[in-house]
DSSP file (Angstrom, degrees, kcal/mol; ACC not computed):
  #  RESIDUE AA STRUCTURE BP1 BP2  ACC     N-H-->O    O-->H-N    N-H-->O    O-->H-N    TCO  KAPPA ALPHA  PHI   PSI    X-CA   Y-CA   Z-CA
    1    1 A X              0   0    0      0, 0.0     0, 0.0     0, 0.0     0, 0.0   0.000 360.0 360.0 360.0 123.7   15.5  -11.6   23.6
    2    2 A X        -     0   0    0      1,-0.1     2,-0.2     0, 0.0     0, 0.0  -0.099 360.0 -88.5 -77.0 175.0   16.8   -7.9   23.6
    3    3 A X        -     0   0    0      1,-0.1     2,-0.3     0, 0.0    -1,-0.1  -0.526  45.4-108.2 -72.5 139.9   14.0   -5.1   23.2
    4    4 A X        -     0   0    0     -2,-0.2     2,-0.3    59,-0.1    -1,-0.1  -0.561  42.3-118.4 -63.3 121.7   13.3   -4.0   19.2
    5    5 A X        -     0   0    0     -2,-0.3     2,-0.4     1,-0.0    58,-0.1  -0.766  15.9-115.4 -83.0 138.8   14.9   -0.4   18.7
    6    6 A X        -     0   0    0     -2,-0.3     2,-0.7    56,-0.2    56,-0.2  -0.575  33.4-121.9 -55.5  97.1   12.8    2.5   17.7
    7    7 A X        -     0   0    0     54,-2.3     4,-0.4    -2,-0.4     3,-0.1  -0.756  23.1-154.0 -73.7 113.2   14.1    3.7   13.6
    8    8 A X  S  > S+     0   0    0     -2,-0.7     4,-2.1     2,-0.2    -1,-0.2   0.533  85.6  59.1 -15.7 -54.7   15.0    7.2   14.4
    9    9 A X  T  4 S+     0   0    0      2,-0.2    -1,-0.2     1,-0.2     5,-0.1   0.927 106.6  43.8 -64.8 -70.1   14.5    8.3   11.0
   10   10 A X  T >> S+     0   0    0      1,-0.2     4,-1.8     2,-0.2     3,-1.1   0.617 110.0  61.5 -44.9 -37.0   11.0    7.2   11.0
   11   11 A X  T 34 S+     0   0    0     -4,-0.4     2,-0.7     1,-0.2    -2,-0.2   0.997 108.2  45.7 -69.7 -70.0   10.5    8.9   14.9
   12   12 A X  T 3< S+     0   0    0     -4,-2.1    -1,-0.2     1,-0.2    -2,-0.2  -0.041 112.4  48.6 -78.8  21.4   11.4   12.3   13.6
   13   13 A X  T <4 S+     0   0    0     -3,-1.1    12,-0.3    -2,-0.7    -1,-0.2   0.474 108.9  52.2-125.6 -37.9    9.5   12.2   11.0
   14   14 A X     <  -     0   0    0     -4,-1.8     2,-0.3    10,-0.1    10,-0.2  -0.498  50.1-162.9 -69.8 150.6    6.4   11.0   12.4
   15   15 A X  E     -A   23   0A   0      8,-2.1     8,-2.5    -2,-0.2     2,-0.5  -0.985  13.7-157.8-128.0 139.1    4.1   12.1   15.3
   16   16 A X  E     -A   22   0A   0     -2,-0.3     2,-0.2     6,-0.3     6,-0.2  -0.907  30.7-142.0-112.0 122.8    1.3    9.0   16.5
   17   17 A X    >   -     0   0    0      4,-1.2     3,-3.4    -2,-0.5     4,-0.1  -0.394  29.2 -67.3-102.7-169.7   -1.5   11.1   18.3
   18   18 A X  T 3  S+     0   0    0      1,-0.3    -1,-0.1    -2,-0.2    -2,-0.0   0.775 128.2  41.4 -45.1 -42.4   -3.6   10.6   21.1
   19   19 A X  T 3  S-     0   0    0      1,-0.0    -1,-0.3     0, 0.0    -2,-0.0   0.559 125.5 -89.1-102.9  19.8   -5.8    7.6   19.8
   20   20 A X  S <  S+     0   0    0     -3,-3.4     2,-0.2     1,-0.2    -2,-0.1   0.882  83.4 143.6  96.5  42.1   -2.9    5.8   18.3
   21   21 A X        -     0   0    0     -4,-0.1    -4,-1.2     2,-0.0     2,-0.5  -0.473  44.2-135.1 -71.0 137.6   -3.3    7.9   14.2
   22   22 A X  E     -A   16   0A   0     28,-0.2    28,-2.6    -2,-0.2     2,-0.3  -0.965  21.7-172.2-117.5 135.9    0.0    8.7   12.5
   23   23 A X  E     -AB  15  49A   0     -8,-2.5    -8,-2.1    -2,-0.5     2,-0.3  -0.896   4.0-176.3-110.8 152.9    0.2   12.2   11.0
   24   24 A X  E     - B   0  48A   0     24,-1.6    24,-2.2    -2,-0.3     2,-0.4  -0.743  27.8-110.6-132.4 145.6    3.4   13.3    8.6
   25   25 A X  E     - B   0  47A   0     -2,-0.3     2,-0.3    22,-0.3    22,-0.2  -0.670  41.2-109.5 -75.1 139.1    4.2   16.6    7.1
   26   26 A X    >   -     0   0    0     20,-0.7     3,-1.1    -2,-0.4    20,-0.1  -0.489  21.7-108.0-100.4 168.2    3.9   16.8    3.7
   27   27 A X  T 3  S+     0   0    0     -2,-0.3    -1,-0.1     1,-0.2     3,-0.0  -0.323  87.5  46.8 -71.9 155.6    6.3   17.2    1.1
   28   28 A X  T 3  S+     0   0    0      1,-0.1     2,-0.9    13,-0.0    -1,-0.2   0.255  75.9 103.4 116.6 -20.1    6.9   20.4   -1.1
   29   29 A X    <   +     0   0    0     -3,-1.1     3,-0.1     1,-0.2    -1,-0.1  -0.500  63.8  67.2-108.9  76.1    7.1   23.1    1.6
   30   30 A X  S    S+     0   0    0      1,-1.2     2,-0.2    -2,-0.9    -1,-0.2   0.467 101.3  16.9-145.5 -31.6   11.3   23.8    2.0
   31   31 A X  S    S+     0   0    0      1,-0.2    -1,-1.2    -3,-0.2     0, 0.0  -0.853 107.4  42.4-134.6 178.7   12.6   25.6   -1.4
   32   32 A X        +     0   0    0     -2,-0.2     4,-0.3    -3,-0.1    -1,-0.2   0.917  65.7 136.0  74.7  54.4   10.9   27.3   -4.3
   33   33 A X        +     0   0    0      2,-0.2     8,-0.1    -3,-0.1    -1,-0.1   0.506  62.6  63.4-115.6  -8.5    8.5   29.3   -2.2
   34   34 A X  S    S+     0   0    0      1,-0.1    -1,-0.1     0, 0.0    -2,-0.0   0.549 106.5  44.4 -55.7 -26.7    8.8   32.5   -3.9
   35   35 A X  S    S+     0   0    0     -3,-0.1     2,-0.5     2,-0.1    -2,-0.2   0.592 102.4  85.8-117.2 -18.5    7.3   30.9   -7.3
   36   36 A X  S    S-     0   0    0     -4,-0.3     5,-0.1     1,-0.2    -1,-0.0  -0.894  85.1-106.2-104.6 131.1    4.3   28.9   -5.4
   37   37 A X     >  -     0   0    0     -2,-0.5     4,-1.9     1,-0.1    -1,-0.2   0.389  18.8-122.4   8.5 127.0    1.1   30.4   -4.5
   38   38 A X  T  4 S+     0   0    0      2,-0.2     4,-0.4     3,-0.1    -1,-0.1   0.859 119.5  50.5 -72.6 -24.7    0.2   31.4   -0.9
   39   39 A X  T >> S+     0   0    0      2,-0.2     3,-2.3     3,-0.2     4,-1.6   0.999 109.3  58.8 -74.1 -71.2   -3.2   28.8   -1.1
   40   40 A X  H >> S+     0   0    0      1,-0.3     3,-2.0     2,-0.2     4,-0.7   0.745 111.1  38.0 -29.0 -91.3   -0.2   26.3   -2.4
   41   41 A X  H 3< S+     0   0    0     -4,-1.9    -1,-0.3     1,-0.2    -2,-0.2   0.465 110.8  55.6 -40.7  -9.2    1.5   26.8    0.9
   42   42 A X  H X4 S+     0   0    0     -3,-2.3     3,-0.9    -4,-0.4    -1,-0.2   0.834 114.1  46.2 -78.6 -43.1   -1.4   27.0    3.4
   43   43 A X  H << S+     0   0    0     -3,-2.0    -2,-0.2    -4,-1.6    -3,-0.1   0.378 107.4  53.4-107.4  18.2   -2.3   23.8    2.2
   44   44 A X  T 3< S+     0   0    0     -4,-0.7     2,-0.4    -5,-0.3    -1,-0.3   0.226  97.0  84.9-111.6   0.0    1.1   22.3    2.2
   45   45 A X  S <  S+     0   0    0     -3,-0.9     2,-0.1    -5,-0.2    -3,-0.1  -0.793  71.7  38.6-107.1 148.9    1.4   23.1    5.6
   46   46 A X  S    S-     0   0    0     -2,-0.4   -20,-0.7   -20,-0.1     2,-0.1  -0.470  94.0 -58.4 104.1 160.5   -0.1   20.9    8.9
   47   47 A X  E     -B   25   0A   0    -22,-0.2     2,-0.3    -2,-0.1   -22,-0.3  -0.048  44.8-163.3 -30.5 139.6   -0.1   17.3    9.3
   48   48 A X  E     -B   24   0A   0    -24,-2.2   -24,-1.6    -2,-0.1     2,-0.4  -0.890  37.1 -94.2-128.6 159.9   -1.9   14.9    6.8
   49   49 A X  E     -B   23   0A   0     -2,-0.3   -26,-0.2   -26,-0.2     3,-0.1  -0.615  42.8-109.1 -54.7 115.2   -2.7   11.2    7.8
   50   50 A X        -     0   0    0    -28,-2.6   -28,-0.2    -2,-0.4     5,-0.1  -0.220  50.1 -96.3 -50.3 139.1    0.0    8.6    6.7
   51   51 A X     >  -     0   0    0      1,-0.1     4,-1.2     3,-0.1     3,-0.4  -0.094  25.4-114.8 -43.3 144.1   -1.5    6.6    4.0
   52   52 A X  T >4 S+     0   0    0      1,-0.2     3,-1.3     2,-0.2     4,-0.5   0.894 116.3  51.7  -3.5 -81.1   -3.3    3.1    4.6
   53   53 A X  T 34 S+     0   0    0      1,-0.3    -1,-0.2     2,-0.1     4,-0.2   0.629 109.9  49.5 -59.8 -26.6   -0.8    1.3    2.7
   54   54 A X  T 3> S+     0   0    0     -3,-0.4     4,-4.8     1,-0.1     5,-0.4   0.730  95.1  78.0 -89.9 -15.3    2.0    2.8    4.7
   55   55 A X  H <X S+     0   0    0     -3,-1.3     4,-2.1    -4,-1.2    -2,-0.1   0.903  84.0  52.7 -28.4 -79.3    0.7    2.1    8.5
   56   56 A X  H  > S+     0   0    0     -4,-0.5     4,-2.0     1,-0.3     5,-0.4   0.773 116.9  53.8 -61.3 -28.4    1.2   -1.3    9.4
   57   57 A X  H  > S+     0   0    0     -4,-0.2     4,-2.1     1,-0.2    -1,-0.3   0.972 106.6  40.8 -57.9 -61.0    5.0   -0.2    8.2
   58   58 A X  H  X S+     0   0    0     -4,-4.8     4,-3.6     1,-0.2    -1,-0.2   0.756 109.4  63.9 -77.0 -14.7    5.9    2.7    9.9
   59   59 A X  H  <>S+     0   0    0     -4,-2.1     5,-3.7    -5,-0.4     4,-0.4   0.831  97.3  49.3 -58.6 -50.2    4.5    1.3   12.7
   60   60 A X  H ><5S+     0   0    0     -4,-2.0     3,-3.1    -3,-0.2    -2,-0.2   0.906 116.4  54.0 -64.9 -37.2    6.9   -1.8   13.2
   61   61 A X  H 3<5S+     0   0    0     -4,-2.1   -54,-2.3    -5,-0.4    -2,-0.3   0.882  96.1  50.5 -74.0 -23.0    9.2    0.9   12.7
   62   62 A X  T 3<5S-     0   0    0     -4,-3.6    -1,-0.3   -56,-0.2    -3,-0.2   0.634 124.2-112.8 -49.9 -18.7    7.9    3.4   15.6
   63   63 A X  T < 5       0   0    0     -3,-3.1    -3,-0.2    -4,-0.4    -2,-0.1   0.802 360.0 360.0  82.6  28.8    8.5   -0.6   17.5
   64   64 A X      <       0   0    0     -5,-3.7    -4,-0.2    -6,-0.1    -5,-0.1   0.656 360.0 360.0-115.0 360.0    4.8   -0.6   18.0
């Protein structure tokens, strides 16, 4: 049975840290940034935890 491939898409968008967490960038920070709030953008910036419901998902798809 060959080896499961890795979705790419899903690799480069996610990072799985040291005790096996996935963190994501959040959405919102690429256009419009003139018209949003500096707080807005501090707190749109950094890692957040992937949701619950989304784990067990991205996960087959990291091939883990």
């Amino acid at each position: 049975m060959p080896k499961n491939k890795t979705h790419s898409g899903t690799a480069k968008r996610v990072r799985i840290t040291g005790t096996g967490k996935l963190r994501r960038q959040q959405a919102g920070l690429r256009h419009r940034l003139e018209v949003k709030s500096s707080k807005e953008k501090r707190d749109l910036s950094g890692t957040v935890p992937v949701a619950k419901a989304d784990v067990k998902r991205v996960k087959k798809l990291l091939g883990r």
